[in-house]
C-alpha positions as CSV (number, residue, x, y, z in Angstrom):
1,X,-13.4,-12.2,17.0
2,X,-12.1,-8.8,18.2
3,X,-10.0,-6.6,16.1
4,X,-6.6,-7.2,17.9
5,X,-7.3,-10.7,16.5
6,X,-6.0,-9.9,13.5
7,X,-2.7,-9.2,14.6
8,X,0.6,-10.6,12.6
9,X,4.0,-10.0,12.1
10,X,5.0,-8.5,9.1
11,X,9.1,-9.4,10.0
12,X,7.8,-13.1,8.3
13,X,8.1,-11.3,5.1
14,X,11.1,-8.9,5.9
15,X,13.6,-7.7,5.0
16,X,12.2,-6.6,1.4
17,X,15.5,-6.2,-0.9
18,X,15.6,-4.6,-4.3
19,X,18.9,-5.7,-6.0
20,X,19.0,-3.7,-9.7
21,X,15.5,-3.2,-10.6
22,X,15.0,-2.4,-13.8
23,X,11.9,-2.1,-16.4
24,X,12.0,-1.0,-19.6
25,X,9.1,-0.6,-22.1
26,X,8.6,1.2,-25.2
27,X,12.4,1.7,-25.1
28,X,12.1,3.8,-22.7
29,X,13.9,3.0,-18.9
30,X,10.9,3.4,-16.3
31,X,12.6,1.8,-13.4
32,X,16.6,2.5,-13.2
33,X,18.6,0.4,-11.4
34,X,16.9,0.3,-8.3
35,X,18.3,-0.7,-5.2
36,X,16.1,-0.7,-2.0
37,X,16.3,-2.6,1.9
38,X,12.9,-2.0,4.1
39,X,13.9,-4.4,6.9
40,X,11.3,-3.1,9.6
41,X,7.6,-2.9,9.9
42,X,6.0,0.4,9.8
43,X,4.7,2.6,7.7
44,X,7.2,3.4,4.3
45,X,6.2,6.2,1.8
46,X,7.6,6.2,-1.7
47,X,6.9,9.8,-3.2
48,X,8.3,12.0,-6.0
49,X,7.2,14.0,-9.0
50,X,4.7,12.8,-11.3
51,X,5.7,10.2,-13.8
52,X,9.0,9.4,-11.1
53,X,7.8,5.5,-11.3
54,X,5.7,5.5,-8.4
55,X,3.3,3.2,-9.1
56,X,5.4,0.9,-11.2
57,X,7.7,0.2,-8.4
58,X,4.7,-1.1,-6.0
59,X,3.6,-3.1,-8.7
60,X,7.0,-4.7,-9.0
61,X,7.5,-5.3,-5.1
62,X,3.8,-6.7,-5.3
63,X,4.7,-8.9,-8.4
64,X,1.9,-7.3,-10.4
65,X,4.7,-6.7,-13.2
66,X,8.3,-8.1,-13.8
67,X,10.8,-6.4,-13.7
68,X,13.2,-6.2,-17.1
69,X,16.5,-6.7,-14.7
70,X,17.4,-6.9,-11.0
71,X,16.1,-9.3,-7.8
72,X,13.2,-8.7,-5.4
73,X,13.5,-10.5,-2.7
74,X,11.0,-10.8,0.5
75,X,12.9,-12.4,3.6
76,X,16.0,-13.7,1.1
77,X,13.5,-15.5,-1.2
78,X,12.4,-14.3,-5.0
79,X,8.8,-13.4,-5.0
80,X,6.5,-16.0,-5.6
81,X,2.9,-16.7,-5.6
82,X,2.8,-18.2,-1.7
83,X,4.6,-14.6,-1.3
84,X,1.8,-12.6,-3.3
85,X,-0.4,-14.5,-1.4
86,X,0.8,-12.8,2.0
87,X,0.3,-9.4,0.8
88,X,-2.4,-7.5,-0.4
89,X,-2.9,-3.7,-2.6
90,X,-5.6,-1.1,-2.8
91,X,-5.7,0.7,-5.7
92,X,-6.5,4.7,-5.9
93,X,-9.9,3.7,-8.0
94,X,-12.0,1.5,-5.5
95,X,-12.2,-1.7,-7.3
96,X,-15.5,-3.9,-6.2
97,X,-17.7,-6.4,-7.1
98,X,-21.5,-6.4,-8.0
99,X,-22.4,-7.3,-4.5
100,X,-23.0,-5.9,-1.4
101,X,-20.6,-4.7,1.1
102,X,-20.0,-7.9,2.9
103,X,-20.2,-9.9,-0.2
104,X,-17.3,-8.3,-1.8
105,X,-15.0,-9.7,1.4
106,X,-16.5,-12.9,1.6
107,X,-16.2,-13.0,-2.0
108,X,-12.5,-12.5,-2.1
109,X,-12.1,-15.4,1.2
110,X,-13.6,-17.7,-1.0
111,X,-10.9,-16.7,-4.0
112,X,-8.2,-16.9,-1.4
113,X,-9.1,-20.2,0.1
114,X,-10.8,-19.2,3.2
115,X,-13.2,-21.8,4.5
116,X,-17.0,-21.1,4.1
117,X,-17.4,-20.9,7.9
118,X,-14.8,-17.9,8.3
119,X,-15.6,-15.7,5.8
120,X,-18.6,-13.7,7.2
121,X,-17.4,-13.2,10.5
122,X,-13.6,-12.0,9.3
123,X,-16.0,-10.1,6.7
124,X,-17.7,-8.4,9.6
125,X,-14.7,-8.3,12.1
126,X,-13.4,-5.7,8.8
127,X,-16.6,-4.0,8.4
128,X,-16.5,-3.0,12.0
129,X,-12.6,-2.0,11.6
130,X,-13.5,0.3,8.7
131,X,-17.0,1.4,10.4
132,X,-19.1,-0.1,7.6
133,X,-20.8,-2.4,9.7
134,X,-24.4,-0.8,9.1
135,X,-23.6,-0.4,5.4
136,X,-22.8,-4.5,5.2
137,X,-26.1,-5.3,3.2
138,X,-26.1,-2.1,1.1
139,X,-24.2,-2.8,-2.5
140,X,-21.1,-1.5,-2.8
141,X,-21.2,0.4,-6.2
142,X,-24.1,3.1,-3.7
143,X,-21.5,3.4,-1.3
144,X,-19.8,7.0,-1.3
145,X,-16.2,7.1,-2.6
146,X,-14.9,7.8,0.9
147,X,-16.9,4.4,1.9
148,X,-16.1,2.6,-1.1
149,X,-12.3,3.0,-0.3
150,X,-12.8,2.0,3.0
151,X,-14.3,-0.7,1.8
152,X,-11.5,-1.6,-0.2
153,X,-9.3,-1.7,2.7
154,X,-11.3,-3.0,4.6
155,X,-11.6,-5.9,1.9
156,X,-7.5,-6.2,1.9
157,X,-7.3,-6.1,5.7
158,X,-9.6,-9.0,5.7
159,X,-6.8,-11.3,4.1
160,X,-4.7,-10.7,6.7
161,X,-1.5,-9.7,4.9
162,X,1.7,-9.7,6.1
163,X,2.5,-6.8,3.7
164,X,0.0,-4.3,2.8
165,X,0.4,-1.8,-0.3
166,X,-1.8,1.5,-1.3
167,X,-1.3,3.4,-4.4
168,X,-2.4,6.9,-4.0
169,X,-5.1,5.7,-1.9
170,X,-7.1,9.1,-0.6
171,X,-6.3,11.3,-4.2
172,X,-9.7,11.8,-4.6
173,X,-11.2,11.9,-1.2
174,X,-12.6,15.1,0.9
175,X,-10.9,15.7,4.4
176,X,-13.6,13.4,6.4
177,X,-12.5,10.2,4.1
178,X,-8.7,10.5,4.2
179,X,-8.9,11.0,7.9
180,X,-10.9,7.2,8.0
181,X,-8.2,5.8,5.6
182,X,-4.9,7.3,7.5
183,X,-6.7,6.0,11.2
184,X,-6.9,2.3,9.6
185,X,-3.3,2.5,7.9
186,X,-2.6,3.7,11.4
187,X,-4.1,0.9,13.2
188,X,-2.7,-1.5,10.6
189,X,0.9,-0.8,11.4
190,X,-0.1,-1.2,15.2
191,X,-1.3,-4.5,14.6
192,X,2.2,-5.6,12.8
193,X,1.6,-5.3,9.0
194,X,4.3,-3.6,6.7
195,X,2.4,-0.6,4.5
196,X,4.1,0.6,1.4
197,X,1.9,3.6,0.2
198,X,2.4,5.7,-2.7
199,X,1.0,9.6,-1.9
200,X,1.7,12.8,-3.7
201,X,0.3,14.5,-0.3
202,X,2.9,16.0,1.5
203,X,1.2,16.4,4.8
204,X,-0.2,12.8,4.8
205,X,3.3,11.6,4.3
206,X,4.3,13.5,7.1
207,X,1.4,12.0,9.4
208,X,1.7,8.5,8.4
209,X,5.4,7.9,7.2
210,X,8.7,6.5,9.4
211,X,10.8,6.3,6.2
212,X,10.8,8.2,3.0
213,X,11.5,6.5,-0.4
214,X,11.6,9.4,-2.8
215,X,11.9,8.9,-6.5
216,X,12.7,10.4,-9.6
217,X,13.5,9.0,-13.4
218,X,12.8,5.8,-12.0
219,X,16.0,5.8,-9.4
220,X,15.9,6.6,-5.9
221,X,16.8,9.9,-5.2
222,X,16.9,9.6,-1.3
223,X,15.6,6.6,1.4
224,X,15.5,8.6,4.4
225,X,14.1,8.3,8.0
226,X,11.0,10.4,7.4
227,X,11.9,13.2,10.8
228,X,15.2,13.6,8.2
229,X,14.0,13.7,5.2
230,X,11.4,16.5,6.4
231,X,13.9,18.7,8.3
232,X,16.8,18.7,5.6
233,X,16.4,16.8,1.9
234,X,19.9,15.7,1.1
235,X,19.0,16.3,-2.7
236,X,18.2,19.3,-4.7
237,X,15.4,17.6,-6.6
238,X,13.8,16.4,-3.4
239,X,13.8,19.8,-1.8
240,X,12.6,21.8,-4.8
241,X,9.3,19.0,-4.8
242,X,9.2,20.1,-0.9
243,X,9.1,23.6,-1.3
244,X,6.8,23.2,-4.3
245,X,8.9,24.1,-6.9
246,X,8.7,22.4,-10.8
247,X,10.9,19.4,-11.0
248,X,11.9,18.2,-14.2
């Protein structure tokens, strides 16, 4: 099968509608009140200062938590496992099996129901998305951490989800890596999935993002058309974080 096979449309899923999101642990309000509507496909980036509820908002859209408070609904429809299902997340720590590279896709088919005559060729169809075909047979846990990632993604791609989320998924990755990982979030939009990434890297925001979700105390701050967002911040907390300045 050729790459453009794997071609869906993420609208199935969309719009994606936050309705007073709330989580609370340890007394302590991590997600505010959060109301959010992402009704096209593209590429969304939620960013703020660290400890702003980044990554605890993903996990909520992605059902990986629930929320204290507050509705999240994908197309009008609470999330749900046949919902989870359609979507799929890479951590910023690559997260593989004991197996080779191939084996760790074919391995997560199996777990999502994908008959035994499909998995090795949508395994390889990702490999060769994510250039790790040669590597299919070496184990994953040798692979670089730019490969590993890659990997990863590859792994999620593989699924085909409708929706695709990242958490902070080049922090720890030289120039060479990050490049790979941007080109296949790239390509993934192209191909109709909706990604949802987390980054604290200003300039890959800027290269990857259409909208700008930027968060702080667990609210959100500003949701902004990214050209916008980078030309003029409405908010004085979001344009100290763009110039660099210490937000409290």
């Amino acid at each position: 099968m050729p790459p453009e096979e794997l071609a869906l449309t993420s609208d199935r899923l969309l719009p994606l509608e936050l309705k007073g999101l709330s989580l609370v642990a340890g007394g302590r309000r991590l997600i505010d009140g959060v109301d959010l509507s992402l009704e096209y496909p593209g590429i969304s980036v939620i960013m703020g200062p660290n400890g702003a509820g980044k990554s605890l908002l993903l996990r909520l859209m992605h059902g990986l938590m629930a929320p204290t408070k507050g509705d999240i609904l994908w197309a009008g429809i609470p999330m749900n496992g046949q919902i989870r299902r359609r979507q799929a997340m890479v951590f910023q720590k690559p997260v593989l099996f004991r197996r080779t590279a191939a084996a760790n896709i074919t391995h997560a088919l199996g777990l999502r129901g994908v008959v035994r005559s499909e998995r090795l060729p949508r395994a390889y169809q990702a490999l060769q998305l994510a250039g790790l075909e040669s590597r299919a047979s070496t184990p994953a846990r040798v692979l670089s951490g730019g490969e590993q990632q890659r990997l990863c993604l590859a792994r999620a791609l593989s699924l085909i989800p409708d929706v695709l989320f990242l958490d902070e998924p080049t922090a720890s990755l030289d120039p060479a890596s990050t490049l790979a990982i941007e080109r296949l979030l790239i390509d993934a939009q192209h191909r109709g999935i909706k990604v949802i990434v987390v980054t604290h890297d200003v300039g890959q925001a800027r290269r990857l993002a259409q909208d700008i979700i930027f968060l702080h105390h667990g609210k959100i701050i500003e949701h902004q058309p990214a050209p916008r967002f980078f030309r003029e911040p409405d908010s004085d907390v979001a344009r100290a974080f763009m110039a660099g300045r210490l937000v409290l």
